[in-house]
N, CA, C and O atoms as a Tinker XYZ file with bonds, in Angstrom:
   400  protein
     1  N     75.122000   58.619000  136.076000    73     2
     2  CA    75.694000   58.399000  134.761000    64     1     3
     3  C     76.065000   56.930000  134.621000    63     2     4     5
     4  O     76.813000   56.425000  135.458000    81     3
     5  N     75.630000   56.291000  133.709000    73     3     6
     6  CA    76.083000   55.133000  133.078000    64     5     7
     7  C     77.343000   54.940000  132.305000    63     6     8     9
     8  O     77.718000   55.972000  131.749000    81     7
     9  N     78.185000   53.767000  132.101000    73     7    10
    10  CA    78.690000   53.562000  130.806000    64     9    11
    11  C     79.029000   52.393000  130.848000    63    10    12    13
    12  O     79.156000   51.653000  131.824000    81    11
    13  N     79.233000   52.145000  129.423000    73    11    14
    14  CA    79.481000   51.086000  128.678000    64    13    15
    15  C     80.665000   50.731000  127.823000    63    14    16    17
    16  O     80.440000   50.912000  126.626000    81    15
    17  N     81.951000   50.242000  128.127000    73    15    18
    18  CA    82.692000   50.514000  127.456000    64    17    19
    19  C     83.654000   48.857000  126.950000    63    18    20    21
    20  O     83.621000   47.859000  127.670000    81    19
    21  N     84.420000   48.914000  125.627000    73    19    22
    22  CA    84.315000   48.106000  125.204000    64    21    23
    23  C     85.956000   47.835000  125.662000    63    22    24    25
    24  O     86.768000   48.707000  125.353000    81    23
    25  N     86.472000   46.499000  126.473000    73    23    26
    26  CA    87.805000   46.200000  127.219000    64    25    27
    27  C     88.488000   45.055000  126.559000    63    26    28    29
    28  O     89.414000   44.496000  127.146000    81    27
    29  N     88.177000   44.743000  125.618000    73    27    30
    30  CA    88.455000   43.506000  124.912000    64    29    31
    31  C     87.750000   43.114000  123.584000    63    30    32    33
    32  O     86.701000   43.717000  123.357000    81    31
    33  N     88.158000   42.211000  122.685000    73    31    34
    34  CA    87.464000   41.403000  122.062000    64    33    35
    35  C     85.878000   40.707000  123.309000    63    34    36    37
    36  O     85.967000   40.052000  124.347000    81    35
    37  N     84.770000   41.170000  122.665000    73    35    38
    38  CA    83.588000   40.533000  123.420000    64    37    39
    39  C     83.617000   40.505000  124.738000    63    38    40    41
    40  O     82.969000   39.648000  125.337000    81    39
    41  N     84.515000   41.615000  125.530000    73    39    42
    42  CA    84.129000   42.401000  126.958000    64    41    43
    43  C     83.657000   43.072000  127.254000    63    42    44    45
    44  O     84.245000   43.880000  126.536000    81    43
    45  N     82.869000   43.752000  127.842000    73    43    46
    46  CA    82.153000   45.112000  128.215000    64    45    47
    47  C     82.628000   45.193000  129.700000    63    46    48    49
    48  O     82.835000   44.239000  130.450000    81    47
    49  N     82.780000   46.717000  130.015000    73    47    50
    50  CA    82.965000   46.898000  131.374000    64    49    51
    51  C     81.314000   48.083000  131.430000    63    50    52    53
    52  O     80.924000   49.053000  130.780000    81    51
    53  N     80.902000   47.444000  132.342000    73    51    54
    54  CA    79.663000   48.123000  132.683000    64    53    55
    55  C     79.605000   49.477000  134.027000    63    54    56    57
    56  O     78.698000   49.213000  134.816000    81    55
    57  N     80.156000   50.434000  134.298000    73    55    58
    58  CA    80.425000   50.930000  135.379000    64    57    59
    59  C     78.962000   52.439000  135.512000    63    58    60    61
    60  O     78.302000   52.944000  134.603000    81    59
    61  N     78.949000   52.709000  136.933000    73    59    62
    62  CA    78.001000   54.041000  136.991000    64    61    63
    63  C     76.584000   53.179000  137.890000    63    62    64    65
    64  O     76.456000   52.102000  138.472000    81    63
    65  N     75.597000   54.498000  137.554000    73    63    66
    66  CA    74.154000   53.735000  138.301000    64    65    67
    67  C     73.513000   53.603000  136.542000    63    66    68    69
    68  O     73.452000   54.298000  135.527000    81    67
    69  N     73.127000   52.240000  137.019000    73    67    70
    70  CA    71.978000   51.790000  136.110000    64    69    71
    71  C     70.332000   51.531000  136.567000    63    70    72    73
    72  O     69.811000   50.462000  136.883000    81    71
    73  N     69.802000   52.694000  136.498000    73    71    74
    74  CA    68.565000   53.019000  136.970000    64    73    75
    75  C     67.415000   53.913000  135.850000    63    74    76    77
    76  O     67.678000   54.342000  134.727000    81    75
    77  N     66.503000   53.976000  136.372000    73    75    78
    78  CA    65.395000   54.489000  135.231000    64    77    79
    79  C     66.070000   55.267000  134.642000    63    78    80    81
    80  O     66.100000   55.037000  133.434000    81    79
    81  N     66.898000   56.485000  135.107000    73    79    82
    82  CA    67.175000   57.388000  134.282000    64    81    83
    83  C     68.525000   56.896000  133.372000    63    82    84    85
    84  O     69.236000   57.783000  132.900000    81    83
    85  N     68.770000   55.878000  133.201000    73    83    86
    86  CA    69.947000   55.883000  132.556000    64    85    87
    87  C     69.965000   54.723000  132.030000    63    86    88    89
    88  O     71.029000   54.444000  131.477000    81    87
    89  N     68.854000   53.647000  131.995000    73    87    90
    90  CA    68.179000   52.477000  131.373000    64    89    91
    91  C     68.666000   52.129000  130.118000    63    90    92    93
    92  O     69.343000   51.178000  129.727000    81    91
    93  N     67.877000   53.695000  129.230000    73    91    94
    94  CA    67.440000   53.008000  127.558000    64    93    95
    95  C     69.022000   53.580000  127.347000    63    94    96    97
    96  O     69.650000   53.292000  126.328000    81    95
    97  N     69.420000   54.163000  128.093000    73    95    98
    98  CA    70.806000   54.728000  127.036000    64    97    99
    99  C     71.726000   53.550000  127.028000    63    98   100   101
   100  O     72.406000   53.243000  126.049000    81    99
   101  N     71.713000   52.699000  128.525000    73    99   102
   102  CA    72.435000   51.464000  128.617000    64   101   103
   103  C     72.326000   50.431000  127.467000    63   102   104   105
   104  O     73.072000   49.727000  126.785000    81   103
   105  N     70.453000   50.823000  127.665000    73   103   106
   106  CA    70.566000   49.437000  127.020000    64   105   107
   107  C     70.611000   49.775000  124.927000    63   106   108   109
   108  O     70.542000   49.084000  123.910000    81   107
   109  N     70.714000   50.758000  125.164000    73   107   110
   110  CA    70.933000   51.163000  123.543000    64   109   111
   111  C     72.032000   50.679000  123.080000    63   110   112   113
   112  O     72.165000   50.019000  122.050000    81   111
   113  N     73.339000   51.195000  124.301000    73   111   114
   114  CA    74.714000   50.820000  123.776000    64   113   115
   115  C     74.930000   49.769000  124.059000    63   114   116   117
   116  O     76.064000   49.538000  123.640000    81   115
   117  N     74.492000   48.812000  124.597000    73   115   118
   118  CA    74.761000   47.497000  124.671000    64   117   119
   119  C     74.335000   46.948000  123.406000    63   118   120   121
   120  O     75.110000   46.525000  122.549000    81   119
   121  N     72.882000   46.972000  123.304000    73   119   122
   122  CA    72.513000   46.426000  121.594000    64   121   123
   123  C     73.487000   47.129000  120.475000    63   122   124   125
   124  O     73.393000   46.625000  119.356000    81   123
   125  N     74.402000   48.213000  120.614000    73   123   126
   126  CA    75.121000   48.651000  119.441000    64   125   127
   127  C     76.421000   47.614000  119.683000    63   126   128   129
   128  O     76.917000   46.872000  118.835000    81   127
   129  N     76.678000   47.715000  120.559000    73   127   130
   130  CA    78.121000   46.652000  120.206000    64   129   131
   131  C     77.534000   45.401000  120.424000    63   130   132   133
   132  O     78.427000   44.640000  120.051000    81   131
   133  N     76.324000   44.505000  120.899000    73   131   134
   134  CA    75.936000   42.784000  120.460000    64   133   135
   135  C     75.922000   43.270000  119.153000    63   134   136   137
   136  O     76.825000   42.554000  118.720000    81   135
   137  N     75.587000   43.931000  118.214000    73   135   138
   138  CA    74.984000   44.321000  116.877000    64   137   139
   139  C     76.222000   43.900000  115.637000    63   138   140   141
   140  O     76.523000   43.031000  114.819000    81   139
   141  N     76.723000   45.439000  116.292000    73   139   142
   142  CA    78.140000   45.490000  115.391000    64   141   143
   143  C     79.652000   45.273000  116.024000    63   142   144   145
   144  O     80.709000   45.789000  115.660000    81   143
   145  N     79.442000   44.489000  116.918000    73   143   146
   146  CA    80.992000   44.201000  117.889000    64   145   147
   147  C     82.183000   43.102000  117.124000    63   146   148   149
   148  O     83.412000   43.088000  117.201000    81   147
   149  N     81.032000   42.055000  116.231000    73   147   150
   150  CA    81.350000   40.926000  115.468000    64   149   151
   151  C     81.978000   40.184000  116.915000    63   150   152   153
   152  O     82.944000   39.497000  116.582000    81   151
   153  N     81.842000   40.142000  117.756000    73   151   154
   154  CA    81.854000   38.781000  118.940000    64   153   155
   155  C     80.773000   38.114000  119.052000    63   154   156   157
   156  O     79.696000   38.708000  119.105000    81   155
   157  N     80.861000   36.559000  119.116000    73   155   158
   158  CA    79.550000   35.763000  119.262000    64   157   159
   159  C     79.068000   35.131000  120.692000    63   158   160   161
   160  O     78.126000   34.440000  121.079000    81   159
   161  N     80.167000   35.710000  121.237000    73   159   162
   162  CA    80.765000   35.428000  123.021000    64   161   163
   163  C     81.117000   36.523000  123.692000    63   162   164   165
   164  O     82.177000   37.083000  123.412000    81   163
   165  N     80.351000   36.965000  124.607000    73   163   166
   166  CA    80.467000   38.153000  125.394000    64   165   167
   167  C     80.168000   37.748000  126.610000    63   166   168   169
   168  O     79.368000   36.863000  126.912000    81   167
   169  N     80.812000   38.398000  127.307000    73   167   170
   170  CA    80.965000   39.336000  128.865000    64   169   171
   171  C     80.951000   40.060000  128.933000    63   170   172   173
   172  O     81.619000   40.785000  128.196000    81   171
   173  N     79.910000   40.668000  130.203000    73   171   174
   174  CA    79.680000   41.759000  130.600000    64   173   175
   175  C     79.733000   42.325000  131.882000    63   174   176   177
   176  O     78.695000   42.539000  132.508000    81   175
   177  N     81.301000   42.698000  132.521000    73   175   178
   178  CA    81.616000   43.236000  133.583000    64   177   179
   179  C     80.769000   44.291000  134.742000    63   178   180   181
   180  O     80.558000   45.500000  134.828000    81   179
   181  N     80.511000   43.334000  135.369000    73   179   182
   182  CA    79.091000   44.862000  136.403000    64   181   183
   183  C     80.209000   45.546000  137.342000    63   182   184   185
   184  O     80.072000   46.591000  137.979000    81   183
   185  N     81.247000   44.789000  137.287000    73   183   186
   186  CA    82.099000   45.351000  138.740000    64   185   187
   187  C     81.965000   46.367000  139.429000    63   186   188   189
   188  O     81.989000   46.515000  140.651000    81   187
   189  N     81.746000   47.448000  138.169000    73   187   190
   190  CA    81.856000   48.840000  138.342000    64   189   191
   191  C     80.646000   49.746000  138.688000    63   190   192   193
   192  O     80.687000   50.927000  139.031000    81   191
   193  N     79.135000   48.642000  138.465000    73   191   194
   194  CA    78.060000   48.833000  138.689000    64   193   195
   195  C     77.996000   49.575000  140.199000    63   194   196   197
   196  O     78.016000   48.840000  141.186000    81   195
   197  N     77.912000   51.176000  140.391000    73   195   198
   198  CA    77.913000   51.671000  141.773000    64   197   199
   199  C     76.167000   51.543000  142.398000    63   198   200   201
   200  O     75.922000   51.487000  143.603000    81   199
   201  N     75.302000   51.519000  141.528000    73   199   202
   202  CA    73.885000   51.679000  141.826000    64   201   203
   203  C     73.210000   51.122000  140.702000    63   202   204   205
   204  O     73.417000   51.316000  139.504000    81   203
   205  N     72.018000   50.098000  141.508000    73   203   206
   206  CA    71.448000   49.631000  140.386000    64   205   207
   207  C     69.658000   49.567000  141.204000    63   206   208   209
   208  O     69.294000   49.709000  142.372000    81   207
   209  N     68.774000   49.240000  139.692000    73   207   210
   210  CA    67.511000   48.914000  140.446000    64   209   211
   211  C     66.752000   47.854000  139.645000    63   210   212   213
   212  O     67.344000   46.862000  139.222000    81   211
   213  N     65.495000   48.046000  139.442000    73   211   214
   214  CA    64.729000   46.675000  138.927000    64   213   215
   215  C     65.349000   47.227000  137.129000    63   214   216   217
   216  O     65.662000   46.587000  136.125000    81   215
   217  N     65.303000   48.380000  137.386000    73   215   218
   218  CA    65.538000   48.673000  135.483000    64   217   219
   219  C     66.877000   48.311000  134.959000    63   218   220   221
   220  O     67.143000   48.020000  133.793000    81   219
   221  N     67.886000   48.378000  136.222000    73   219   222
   222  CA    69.198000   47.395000  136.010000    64   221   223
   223  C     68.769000   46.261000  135.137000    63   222   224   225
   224  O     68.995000   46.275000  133.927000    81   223
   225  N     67.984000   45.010000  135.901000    73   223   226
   226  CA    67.105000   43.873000  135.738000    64   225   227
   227  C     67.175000   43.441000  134.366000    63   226   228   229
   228  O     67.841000   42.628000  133.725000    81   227
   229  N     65.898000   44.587000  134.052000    73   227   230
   230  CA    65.289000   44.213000  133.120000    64   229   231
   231  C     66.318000   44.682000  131.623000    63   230   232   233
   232  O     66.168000   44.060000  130.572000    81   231
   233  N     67.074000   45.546000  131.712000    73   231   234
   234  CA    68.278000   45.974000  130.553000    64   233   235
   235  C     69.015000   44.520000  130.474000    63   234   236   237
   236  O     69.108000   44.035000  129.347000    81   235
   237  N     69.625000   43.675000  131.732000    73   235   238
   238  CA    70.304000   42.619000  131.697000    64   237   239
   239  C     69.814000   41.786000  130.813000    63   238   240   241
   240  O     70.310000   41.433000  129.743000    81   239
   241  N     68.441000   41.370000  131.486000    73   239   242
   242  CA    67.413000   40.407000  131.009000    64   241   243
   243  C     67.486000   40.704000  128.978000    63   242   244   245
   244  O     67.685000   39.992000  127.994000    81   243
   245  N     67.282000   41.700000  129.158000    73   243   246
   246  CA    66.944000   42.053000  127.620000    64   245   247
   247  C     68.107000   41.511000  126.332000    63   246   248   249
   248  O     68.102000   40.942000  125.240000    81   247
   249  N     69.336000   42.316000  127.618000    73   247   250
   250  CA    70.734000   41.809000  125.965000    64   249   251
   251  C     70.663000   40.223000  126.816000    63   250   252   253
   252  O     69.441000   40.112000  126.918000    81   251
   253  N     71.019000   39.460000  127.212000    73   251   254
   254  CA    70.680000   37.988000  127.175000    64   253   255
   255  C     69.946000   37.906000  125.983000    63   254   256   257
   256  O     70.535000   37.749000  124.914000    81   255
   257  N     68.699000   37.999000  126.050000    73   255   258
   258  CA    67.572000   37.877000  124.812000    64   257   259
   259  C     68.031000   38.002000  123.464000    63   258   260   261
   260  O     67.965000   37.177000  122.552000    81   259
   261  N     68.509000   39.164000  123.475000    73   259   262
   262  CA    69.003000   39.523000  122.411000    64   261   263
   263  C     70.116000   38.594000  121.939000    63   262   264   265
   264  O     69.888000   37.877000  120.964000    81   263
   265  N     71.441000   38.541000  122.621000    73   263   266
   266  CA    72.301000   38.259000  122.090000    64   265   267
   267  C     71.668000   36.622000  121.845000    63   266   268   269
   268  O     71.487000   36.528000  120.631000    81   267
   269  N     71.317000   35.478000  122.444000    73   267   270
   270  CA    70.700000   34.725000  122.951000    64   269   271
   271  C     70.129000   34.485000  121.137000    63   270   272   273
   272  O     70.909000   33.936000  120.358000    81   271
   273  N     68.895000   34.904000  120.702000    73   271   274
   274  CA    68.440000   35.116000  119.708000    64   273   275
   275  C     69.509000   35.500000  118.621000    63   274   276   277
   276  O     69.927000   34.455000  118.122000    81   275
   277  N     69.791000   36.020000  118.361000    73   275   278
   278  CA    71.546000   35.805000  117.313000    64   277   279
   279  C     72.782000   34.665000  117.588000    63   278   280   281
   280  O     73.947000   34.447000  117.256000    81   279
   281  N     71.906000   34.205000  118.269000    73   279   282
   282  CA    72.651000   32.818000  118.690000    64   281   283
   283  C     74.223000   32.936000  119.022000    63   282   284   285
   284  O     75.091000   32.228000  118.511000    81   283
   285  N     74.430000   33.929000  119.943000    73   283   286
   286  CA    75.505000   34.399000  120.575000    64   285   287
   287  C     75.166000   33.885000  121.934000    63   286   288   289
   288  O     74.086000   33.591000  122.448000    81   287
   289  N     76.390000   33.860000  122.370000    73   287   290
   290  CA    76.706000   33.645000  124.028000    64   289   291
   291  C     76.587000   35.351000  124.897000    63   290   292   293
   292  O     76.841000   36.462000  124.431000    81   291
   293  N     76.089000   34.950000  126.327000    73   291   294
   294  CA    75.864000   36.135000  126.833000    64   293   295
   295  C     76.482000   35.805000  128.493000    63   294   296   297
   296  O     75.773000   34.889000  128.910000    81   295
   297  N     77.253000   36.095000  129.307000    73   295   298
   298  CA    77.721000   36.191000  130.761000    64   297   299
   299  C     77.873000   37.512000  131.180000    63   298   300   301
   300  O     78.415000   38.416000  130.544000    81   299
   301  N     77.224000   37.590000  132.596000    73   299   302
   302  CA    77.886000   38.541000  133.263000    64   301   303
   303  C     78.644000   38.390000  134.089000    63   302   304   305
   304  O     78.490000   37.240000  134.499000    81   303
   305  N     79.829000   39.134000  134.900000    73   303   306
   306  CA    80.414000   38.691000  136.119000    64   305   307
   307  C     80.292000   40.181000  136.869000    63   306   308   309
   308  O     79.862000   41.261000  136.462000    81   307
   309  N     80.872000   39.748000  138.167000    73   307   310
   310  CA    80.430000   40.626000  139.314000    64   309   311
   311  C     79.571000   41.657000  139.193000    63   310   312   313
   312  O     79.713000   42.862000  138.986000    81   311
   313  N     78.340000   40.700000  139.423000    73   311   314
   314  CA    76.759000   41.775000  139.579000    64   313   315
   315  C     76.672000   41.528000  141.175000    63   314   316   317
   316  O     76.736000   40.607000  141.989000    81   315
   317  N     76.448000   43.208000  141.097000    73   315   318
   318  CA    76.084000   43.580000  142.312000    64   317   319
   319  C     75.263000   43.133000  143.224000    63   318   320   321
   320  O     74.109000   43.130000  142.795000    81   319
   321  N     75.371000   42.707000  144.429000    73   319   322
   322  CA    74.412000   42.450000  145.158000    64   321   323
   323  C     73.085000   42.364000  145.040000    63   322   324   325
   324  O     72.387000   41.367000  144.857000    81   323
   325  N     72.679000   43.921000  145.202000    73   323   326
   326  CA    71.256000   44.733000  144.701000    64   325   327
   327  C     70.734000   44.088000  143.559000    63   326   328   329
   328  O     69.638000   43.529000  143.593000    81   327
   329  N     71.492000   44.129000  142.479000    73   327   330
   330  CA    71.323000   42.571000  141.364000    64   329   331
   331  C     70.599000   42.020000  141.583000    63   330   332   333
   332  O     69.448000   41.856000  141.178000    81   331
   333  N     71.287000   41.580000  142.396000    73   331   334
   334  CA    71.262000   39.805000  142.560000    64   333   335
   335  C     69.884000   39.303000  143.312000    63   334   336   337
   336  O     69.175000   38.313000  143.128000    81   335
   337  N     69.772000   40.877000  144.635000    73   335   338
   338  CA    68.349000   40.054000  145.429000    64   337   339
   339  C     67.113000   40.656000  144.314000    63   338   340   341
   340  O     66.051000   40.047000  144.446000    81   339
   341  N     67.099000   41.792000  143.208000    73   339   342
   342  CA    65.982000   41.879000  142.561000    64   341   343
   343  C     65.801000   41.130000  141.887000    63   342   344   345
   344  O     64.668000   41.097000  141.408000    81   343
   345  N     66.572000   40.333000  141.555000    73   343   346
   346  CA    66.812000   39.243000  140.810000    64   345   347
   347  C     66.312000   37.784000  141.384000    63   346   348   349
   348  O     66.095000   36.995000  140.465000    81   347
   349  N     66.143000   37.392000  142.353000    73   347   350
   350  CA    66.122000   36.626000  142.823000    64   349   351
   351  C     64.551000   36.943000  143.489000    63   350   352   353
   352  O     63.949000   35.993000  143.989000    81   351
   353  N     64.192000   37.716000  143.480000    73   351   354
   354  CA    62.697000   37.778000  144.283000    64   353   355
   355  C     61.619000   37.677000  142.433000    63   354   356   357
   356  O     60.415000   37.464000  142.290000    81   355
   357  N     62.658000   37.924000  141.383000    73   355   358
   358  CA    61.868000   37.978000  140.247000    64   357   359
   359  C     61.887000   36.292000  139.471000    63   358   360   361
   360  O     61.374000   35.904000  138.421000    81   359
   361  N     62.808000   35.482000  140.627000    73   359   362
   362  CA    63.071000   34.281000  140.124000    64   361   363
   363  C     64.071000   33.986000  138.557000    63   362   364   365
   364  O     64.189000   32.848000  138.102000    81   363
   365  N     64.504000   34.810000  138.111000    73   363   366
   366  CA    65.424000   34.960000  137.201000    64   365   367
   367  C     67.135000   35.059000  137.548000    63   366   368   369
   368  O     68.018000   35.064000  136.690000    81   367
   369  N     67.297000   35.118000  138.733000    73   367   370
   370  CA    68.705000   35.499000  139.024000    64   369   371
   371  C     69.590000   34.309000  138.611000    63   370   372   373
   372  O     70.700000   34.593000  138.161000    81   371
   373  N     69.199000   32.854000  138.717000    73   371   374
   374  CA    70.072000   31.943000  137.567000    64   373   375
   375  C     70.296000   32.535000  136.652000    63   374   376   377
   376  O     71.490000   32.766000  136.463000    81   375
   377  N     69.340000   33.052000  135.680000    73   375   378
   378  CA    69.728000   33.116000  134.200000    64   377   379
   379  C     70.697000   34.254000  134.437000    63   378   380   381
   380  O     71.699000   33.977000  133.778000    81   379
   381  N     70.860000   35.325000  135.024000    73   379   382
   382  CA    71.956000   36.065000  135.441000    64   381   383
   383  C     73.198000   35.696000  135.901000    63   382   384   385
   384  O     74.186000   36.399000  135.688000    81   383
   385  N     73.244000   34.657000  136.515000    73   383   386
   386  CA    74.501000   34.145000  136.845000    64   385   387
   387  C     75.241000   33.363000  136.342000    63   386   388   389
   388  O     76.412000   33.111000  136.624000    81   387
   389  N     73.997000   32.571000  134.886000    73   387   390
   390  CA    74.592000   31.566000  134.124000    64   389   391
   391  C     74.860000   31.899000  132.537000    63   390   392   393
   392  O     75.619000   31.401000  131.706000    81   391
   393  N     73.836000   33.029000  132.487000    73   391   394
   394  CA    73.850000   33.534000  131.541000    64   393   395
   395  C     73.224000   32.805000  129.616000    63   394   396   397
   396  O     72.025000   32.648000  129.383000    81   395
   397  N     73.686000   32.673000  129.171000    73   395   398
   398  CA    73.071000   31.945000  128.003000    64   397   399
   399  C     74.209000   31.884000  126.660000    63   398   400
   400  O     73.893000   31.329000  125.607000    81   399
């Protein structure tokens, strides 16, 4: 089980496994609050991230893009390890750590 929950003005706490099976729902609710959150500056807390895989990745990759393209700010903080090395063998793990 995933979730996504909203801890602030333009915080997200991200907690659960984020894996194939629980991907598009992540990344659905993430695009609903970049959408309609009215923050132009976000964080997005992995702390809570217990399991992740390449589809972690690519959900990250995506709201960057997104928010990125609405010309919003995008950070994450404490991404998981597992993160970090799929991330890093995909050569993208800067843009994860620096965010946009």
């Amino acid at each position: 089980m995933i979730q996504l929950v909203e801890t602030g003005p333009g915080r997200l706490a991200l907690s659960g496994g984020l894996d194939f099976g629980t991907a598009c729902v992540a990344h659905q609710a993430g695009l609903a609050f970049f959408a309609h959150g009215g923050a132009r500056e976000w964080t997005v807390d992995c702390n809570g991230l217990e399991s992740a895989n390449s589809a972690a990745v690519a959900v990250l990759l995506d709201w960057l893009a997104v928010v990125h393209r609405a010309g919003g700010q995008l950070r994450f903080e404490g991404l998981p390890e597992r993160v970090r090395a799929i991330a890093g063998i995909s050569e993208v793990e800067e843009l994860l750590e620096t965010g946009v």
